[in-house]
N, C-alpha and C positions, 0 to 999 in steps of 0.2 A: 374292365377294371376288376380285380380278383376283390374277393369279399374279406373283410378285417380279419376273421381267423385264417381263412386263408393265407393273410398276405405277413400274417406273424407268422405261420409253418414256414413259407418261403422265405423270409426272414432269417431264421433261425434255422433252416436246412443250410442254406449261402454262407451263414454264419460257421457253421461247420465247417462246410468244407474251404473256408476262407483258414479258417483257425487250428484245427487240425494237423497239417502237413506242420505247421509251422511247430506245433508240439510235438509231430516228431521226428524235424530238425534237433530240437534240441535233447532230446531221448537220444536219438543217435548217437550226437556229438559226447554225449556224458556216458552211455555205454559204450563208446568207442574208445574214451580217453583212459589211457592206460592198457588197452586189448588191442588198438591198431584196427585199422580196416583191410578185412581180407579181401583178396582175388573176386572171391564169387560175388561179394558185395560189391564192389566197384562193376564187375561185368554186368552184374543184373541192376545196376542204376543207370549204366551207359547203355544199355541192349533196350529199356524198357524205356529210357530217355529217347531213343533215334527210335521204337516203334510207336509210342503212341504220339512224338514230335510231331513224323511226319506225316500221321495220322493227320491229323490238326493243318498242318501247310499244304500238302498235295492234296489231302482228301478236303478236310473240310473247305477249306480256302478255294484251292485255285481248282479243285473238281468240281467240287457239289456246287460251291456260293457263285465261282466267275465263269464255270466249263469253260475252262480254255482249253480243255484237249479232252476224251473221249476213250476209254477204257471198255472191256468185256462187264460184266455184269458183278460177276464175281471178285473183279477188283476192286472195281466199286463198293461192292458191301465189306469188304477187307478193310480199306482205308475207313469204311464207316465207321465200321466195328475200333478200330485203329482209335481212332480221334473221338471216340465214346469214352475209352479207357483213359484219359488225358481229363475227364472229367471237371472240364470248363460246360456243360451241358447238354443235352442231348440233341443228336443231329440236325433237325429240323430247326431248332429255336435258334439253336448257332450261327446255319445260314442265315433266317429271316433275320435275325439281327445284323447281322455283317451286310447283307444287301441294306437294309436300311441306312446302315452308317457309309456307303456309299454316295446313296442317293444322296442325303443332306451333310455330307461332312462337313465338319467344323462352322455347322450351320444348324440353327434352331429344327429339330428336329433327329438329331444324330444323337443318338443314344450315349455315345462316352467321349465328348468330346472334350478336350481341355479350356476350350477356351470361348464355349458361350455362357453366356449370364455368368460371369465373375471378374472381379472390379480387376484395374489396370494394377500393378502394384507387384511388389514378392511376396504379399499375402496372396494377392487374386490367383497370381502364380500357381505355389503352395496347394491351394485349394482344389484350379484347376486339375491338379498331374493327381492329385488324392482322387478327385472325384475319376476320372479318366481309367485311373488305375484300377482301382478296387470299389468304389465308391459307388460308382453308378450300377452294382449288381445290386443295393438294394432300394429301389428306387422301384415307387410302385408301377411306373408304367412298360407294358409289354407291350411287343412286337407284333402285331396280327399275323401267326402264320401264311392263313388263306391269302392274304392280300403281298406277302411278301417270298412265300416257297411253294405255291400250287403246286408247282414242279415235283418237286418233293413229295408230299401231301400225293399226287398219285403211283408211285412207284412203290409197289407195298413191299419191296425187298429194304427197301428204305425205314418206310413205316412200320416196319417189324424192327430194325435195329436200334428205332427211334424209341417206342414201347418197352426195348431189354436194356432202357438207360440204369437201370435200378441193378440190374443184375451185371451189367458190364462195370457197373462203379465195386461192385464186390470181387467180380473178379480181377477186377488190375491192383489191389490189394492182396488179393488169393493167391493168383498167381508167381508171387516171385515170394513170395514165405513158402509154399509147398515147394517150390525148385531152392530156395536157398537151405532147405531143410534135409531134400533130396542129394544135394550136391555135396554135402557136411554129411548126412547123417547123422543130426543133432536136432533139437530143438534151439537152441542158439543160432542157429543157421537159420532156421525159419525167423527166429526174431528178428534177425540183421537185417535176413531179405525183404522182411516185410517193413523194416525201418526205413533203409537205402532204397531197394529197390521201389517200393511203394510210397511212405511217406515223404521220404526226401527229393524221391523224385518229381511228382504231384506238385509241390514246394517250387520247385525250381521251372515246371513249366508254367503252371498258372503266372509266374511272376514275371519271365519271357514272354509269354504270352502278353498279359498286362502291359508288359511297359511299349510293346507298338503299338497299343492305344494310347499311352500319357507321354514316354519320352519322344516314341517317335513323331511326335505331331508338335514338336516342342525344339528338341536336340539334332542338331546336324546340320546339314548341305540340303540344299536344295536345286540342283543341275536339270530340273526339270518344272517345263512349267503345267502346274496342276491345279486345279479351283479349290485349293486347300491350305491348310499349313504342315500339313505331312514332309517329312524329312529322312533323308537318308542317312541310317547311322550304321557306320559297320560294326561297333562292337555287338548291337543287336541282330544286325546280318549273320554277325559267327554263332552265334549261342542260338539266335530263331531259325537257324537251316536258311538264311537267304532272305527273310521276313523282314529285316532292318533295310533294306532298299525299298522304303518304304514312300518318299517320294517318287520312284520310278512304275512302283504300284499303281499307286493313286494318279499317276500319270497316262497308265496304260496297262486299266485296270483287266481287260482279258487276256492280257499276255502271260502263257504259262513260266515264262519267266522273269523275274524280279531285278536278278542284278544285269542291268543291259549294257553296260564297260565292261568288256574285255576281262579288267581284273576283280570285277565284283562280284568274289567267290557266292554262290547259291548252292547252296546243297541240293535242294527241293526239284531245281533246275536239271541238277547231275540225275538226279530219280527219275526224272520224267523222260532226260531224252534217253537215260537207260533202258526203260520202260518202251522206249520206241523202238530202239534197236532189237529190244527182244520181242516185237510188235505184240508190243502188251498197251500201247497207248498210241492214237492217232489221230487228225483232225489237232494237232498243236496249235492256236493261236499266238502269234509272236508278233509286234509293229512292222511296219517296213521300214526301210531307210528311210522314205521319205516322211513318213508318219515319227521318226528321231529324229529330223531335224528340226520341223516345223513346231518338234516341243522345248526342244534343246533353250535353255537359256544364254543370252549373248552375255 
């Protein structure tokens, strides 16, 4: 347990970057209105959206947290680096939390779950999908590394990208105001790119991200049987890269891919067996038929 000034920095750092992006959503949207959003804005919020996205789903998720498939070294710290700048926290802690919330999903002990310790009801609801969402970032209890990412914890290419969380949260702000800047030759260019590119976009993944801990454990299908309440929802499938097939997840949780229908578009999916073809990725974990049926709900 962090000590009381401690866990008011933590506090109030989380606070930030909870708060922030969202101040400038709205800077955006009000220096926007009436100037229109250029080209380069839109490119460097979708360019910086799908590298530090899938940062976050290939790397941190289904590489680092489930290894279901197996990469050169130098990918690996790419997608690190990747899924640093997405600034939901730094490498290690991400995992050990995410294996945590494996282990005891939607069970006393699972870090954001929607639905322990909160009464039956559309308040308990309510509560649940707040705490799930955003809620549980300030909550004084942590993850024990050692006991949840050893793994991690020895791989010092790792541990050095874990150490430049501080400098990789400056650069994914840096970086798209210096290129929005460069691409205009303006300072207005830098400001946009640092609005779209950085603030708006931060904004939009943290809150994709957020909602397959609250909605998808809440909202949707469930064609698969799993020890949870995880759910399949495709609007969060399109916008998380594949991440809203999220009972097929929780279903069969090493498999490096998510949507296991045919038509359950997976972006994450598409990366990975590209990544094969250009044997840039191998050792895929995937269920077998029989391993679908035997989950498949009747």
């Amino acid at each position: 347990m962090a000590s009381p000034r401690a866990l008011r920095w933590q506090r109030l750092s989380i606070l930030l970057i909870v708060t922030l992006p969202l101040v400038g959503v709205g800077a955006a949207l009000w220096y926007g209105w009436g100037r229109g959003v250029s080209a380069v804005d839109v490119g460097l919020l979708v360019g910086f959206y799908a590298f530090t996205g899938l940062g976050i789903t290939v790397g941190f998720h289904r590489l680092l947290t489930h290894q279901s498939f197996r990469v050169p070294q130098w990918v690996r710290v790419l997608f690190a680096v990747a899924g640093s700048m997405a600034i939901q926290g730094a490498v290690i802690d991400w995992v050990a939390t995410h294996r945590r919330h494996h282990a005891y999903s939607d069970r006393p002990g699972d870090p954001h779950s929607p639905h322990v310790d909160f009464e039956d009801g559309f308040r308990g609801l309510l509560k649940g999908l707040w705490f799930s969402h955003t809620g549980w970032l300030f909550s004084p209890e942590t993850t024990v590394q050692e006991a949840w990412a050893p793994d991690l914890l020895k791989d010092r290419a790792i541990v050095r990208v874990n150490r430049a969380f501080p400098w990789l949260l400056l650069a994914t702000f840096a970086l798209p105001a210096v290129l929005g800047g460069l691409l205009t030759m303006s300072f207005a260019g830098a400001l946009t790119g640092f609005l779209w590119g950085g603030l708006v976009r931060i904004f939009l993944l943290h809150h994709v991200t957020w909602s397959i801990n609250s909605i998808c454990h809440v909202f949707g299908t469930r064609p698969w049987a799993a020890h949870d309440e995880s759910r399949n929802n495709p609007v969060m499938a399109l916008l998380g890269f594949g991440e809203g097939w999220h009972n097929g997840h929780h279903a069969f949780p090493a498999s490096a891919r998510h949507g296991l229908r045919w038509w359950e578009f997976d972006i994450s999916w598409v990366v990975i067996r590209t990544m094969q073809v250009l044997r840039l990725a191998r050792d895929i974990k995937l269920p077998t038929t029989t391993q679908l049926e035997r989950r498949t709900r009747t």
